[in-house]
N, C-alpha and C positions, 0 to 999 in steps of 0.2 A: 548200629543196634546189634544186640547179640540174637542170636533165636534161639529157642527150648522148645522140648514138646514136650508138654503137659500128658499125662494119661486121664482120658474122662470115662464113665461110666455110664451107657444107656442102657434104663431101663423103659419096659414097655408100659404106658399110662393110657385109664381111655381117652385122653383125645389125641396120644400120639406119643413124643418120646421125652422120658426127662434124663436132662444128665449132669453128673453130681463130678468134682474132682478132689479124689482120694486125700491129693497135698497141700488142697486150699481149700479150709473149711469154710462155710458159707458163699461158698464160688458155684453158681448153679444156672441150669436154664433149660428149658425146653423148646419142641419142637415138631410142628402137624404130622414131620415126614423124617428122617433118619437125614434126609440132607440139610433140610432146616435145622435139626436139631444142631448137625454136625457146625451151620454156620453160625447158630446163632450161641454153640459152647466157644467159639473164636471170639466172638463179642465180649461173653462176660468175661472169659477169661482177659480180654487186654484190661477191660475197664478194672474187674478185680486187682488184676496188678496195677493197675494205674494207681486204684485208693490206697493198697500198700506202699507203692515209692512215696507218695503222698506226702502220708505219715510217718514214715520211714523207718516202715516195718520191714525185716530182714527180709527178702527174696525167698522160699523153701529150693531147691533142686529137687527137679522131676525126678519123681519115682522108676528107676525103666518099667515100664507096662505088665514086663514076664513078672515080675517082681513083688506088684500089687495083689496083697491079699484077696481072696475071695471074702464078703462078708454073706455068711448064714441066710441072715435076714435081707437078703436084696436078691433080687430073680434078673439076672443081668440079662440083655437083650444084647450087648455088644460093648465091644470097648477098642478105645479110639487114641490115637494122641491127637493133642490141640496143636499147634503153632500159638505161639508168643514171641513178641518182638519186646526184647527189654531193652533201655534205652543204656547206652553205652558212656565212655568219657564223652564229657562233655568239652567240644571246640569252641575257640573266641572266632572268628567272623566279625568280619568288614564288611558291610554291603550299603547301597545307597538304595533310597527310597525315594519319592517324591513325594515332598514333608506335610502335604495334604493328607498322602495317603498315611505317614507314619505319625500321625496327631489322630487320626480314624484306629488304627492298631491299638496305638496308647489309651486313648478313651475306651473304645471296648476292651481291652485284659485289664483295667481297672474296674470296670462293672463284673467283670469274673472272678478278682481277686487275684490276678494273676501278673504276671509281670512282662514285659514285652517278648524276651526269649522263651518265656514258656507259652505265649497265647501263639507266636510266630508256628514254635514244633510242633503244637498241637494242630494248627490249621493245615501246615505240614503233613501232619500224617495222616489227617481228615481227605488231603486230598489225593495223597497214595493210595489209601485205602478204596476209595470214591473209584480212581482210573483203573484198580485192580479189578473191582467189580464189574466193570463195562464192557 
């Protein structure tokens, strides 16, 4: 996976913080406390990219942060870079299962619309993310 760091922008809201990113329009989220916020701009930001590769809408490159305009109209509280994990070449892989459990795989990434390499990565990175947190 490659990584970038997005530049995000807090502003101060009354119930806490919202923050918006300059290079990914409709990419947003808030947060009760500047740390929440900061965690929960990691969130939308992978999901936002997620729905981009998706679709398979171009990647933008990160703004460097010095770089980003000020806009007038926003009363900025702080500004941050995200982390983003974009997903790399993709490798073929051998690996064995136990064919109960890879009929269980195949039946759920068919109810997700998904395909068995991509329900495997996504579980994958459900659970790196999951042990980072801990």
């Amino acid at each position: 996976m490659a990584t970038r760091y997005y530049p995000a922008i807090l502003e101060r809201v009354p119930d806490g913080y919202s923050v918006y990113f300059p290079d990914l329009d409709g990419c947003v989220s808030h947060g009760a406390t500047t740390e929440d916020a900061a965690r929960e701009a990691e969130q939308a930001l992978a999901l936002h990219l997620r729905g981009m590769i998706e679709d398979g809408e171009a990647i933008p490159d990160p703004t460097p942060l010095e770089s980003v305009e000020r806009d007038p109209e926003v009363e900025e509280f702080a500004r941050i870079l995200v982390r983003a994990e974009l997903p790399g070449r993709a490798v073929r892989l051998n690996i064995s299962l136990e064919e109960g459990l890879l009929a269980a795989i195949d039946a759920a990434a068919s109810q997700q619309g998904k395909n068995r390499s991509g329900f495997l990565a996504d579980a994958a990175r459900a659970a790196i993310r999951e042990s980072r947190a801990a």
